[in-house]
KEKE-3310 file (N, C-alpha, C; in steps of 0.2 Angstrom, whole numbers, plus 5000, padded with zeros to 4 digits):
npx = (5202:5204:5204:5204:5214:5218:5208:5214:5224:5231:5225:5229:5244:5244:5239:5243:5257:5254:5250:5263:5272:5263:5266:5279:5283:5274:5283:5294:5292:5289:5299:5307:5302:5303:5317:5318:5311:5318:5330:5327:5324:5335:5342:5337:5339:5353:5354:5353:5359:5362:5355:5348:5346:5339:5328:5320:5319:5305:5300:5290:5277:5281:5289:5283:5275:5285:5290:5277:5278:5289:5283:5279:5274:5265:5257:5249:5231:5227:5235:5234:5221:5220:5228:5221:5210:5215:5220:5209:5202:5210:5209:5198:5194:5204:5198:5183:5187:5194:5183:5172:5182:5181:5171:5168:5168:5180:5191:5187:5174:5169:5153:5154:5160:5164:5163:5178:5177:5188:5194:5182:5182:5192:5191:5178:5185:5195:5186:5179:5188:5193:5179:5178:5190:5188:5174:5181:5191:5179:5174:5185:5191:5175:5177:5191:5187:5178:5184:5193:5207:5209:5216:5208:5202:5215:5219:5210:5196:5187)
npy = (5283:5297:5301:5311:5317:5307:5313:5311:5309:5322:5327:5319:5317:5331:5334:5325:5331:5344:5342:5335:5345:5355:5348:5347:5361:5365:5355:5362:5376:5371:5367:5380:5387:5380:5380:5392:5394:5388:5394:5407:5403:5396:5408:5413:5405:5408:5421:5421:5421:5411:5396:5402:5414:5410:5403:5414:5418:5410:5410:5421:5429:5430:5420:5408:5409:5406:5394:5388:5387:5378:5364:5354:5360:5353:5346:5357:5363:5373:5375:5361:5362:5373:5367:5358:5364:5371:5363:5355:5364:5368:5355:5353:5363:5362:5349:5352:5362:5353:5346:5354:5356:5345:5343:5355:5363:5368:5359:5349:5333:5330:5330:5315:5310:5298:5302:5297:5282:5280:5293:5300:5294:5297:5313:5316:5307:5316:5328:5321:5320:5333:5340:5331:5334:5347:5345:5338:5347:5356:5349:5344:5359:5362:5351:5355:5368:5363:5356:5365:5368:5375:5389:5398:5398:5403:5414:5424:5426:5418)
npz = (5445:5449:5461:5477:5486:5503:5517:5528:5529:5530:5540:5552:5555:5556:5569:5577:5578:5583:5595:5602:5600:5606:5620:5621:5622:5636:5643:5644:5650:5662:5668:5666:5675:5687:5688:5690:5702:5712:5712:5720:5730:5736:5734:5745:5757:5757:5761:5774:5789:5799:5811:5821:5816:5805:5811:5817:5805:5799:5809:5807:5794:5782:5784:5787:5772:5764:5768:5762:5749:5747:5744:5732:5716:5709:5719:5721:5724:5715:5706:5700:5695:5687:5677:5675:5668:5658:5647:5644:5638:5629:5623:5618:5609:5599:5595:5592:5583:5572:5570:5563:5553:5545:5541:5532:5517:5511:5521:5522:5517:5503:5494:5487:5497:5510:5529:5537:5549:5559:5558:5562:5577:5581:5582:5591:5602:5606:5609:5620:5628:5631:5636:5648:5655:5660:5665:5678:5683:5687:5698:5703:5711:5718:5730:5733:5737:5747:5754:5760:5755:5745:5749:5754:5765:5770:5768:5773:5769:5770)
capx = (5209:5206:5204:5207:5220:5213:5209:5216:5235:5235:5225:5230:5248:5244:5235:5249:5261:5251:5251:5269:5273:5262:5268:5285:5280:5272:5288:5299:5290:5289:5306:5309:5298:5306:5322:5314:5308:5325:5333:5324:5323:5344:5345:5334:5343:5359:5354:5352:5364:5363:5351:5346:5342:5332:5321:5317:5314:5303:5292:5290:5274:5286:5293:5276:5274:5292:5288:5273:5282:5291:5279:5279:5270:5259:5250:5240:5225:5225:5237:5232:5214:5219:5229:5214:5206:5218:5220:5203:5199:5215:5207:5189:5193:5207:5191:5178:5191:5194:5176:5171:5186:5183:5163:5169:5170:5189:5195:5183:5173:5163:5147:5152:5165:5159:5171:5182:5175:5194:5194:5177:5179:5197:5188:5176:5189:5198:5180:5177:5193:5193:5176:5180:5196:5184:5170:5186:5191:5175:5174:5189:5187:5172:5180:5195:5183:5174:5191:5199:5212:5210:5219:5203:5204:5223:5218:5204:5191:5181)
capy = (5286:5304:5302:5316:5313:5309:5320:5310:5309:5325:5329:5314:5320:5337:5332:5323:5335:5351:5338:5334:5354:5358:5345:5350:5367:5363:5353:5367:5381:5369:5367:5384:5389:5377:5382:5400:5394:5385:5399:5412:5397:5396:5417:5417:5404:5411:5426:5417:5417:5406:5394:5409:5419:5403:5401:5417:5419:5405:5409:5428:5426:5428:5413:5403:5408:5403:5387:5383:5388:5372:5362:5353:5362:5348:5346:5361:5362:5377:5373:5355:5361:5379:5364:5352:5368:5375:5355:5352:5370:5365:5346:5352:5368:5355:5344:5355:5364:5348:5343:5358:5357:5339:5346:5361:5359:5370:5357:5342:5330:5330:5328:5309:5306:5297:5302:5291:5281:5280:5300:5303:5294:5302:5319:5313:5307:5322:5334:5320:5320:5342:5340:5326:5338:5353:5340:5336:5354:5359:5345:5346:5365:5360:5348:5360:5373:5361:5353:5369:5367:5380:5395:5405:5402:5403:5423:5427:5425:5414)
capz = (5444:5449:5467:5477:5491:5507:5522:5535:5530:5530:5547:5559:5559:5561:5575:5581:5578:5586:5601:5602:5600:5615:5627:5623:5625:5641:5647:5643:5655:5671:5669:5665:5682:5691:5690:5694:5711:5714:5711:5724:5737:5735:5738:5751:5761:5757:5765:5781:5790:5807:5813:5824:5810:5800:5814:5818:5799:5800:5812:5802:5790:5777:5783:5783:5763:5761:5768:5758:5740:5748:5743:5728:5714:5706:5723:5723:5720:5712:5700:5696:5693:5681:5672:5669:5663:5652:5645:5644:5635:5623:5618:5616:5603:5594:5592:5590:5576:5568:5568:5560:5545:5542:5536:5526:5508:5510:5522:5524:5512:5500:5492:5487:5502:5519:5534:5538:5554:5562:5561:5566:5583:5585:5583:5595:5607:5606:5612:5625:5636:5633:5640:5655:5659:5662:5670:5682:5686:5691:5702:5709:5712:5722:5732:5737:5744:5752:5762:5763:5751:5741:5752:5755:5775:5775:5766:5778:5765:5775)
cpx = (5210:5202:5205:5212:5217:5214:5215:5223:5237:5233:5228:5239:5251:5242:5240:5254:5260:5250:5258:5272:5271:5265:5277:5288:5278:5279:5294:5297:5290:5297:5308:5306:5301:5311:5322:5316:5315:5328:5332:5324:5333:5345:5342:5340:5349:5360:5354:5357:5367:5357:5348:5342:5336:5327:5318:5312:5307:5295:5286:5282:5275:5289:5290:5276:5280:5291:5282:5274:5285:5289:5282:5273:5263:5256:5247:5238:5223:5229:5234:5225:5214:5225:5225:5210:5210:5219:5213:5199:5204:5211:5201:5192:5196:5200:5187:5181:5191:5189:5175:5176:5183:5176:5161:5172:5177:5192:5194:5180:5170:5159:5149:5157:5161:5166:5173:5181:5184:5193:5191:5180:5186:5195:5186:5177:5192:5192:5178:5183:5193:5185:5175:5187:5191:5178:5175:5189:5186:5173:5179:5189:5183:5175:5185:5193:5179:5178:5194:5205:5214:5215:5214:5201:5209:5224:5214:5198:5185:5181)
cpy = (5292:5305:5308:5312:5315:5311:5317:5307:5313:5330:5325:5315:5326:5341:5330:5327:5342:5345:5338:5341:5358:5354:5348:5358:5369:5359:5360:5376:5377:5368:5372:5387:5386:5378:5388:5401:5391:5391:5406:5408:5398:5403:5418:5412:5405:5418:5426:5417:5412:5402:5397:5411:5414:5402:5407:5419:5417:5407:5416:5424:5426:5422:5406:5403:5407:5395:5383:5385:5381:5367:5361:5356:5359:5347:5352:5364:5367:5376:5366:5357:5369:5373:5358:5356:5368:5369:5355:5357:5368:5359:5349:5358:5363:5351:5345:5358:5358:5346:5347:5359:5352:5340:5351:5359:5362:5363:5350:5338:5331:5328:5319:5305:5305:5299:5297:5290:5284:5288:5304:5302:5298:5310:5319:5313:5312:5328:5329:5321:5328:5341:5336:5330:5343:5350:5339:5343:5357:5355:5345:5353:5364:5357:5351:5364:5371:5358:5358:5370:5373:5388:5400:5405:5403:5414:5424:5427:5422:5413)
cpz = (5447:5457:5471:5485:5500:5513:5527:5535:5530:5537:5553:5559:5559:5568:5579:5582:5582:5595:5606:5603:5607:5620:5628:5626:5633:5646:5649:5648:5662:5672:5670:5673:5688:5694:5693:5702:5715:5716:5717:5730:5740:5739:5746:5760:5761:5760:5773:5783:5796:5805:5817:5820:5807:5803:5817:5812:5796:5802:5810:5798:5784:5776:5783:5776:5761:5761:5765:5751:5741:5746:5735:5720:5712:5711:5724:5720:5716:5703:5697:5692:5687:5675:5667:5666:5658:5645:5642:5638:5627:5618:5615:5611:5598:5591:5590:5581:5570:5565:5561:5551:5543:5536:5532:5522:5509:5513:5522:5519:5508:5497:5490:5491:5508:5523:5535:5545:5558:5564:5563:5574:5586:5586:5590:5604:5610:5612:5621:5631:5637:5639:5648:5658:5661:5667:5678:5687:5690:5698:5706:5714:5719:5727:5738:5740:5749:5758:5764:5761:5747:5744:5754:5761:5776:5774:5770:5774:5769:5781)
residu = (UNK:UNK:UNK:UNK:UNK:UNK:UNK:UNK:UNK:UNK:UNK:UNK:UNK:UNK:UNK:UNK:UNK:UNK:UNK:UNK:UNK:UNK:UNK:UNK:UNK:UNK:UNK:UNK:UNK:UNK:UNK:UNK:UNK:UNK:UNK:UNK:UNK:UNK:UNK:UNK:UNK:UNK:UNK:UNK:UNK:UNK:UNK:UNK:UNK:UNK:UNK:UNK:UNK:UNK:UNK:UNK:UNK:UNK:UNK:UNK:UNK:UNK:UNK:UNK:UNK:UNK:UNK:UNK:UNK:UNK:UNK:UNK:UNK:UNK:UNK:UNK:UNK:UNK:UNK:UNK:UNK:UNK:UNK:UNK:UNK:UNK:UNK:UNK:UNK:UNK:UNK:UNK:UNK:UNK:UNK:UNK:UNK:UNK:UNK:UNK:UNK:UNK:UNK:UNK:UNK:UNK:UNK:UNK:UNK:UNK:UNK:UNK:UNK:UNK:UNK:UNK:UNK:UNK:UNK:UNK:UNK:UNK:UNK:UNK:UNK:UNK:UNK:UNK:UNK:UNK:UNK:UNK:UNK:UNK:UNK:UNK:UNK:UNK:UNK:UNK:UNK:UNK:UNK:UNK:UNK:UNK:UNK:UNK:UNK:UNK:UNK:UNK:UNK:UNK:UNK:UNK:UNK:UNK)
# end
């Protein structure tokens, strides 16, 4: 009768909700950037004023890094790979944190509760995609330096 009330009605939808919260979070700055780079893109061509001008501007190395801002954000490889980080770094603490409450007597079981299978493997899940985002970053990374992708001959670096 004197049950205590259990963990996982009151972590799995604060799990889901600290999810929900980021992603909407996360929508609400590419938007917000997005409209940024519009916006800058908009003045600069407004400033132009011929086709004369546009192509001299162009050919400017000003108007090289104009033209690769053009570029859709999501293809480069820098940003896609400081997003698998920062993802990957987000899942694995969430999961590590979780792990760690579910096994402290403040937030986790005790002495005569077993965890609950269900919310071990979502634990679990939760550390394996942080650490498959970060496994994925390093490897793309690699990859980009090795194509030339990454901007470090377009800088003089190499």
């Amino acid at each position: 009768m004197n049950q205590p009330f259990p963990m996982e009605f009151l972590v799995i939808p604060l799990v889901f909700s600290f999810v929900i919260v980021l992603l909407i979070l996360a929508a609400i700055d590419r938007w917000r950037r997005e409209n940024h780079r519009l916006e800058l893109q908009k003045s600069i061509l407004e400033r132009v004023g011929s086709v004369k001008d546009l192509g001299e501007f162009l050919t400017t190395e000003q108007g090289e890094r104009f033209l690769g801002t053009l570029a859709a954000p999501q293809f480069r490889p820098q940003l896609r790979s400081f997003s698998a980080v920062s993802t990957g770094i987000v899942f694995l603490v969430v999961g590590v944190f979780l792990m760690f409450a579910l096994h402290t007597q403040f937030l986790g079981i005790s002495d005569s509760q077993t965890t609950p299978p269900a919310l071990l493997l979502g634990i679990l899940l939760l550390i394996a995609i942080g650490v498959a985002m970060l496994i994925s970053a390093v490897i793309s990374f690699f990859i980009a330096r090795r194509l030339g992708l990454d901007g470090s001959r377009r800088n003089g670096l190499k």
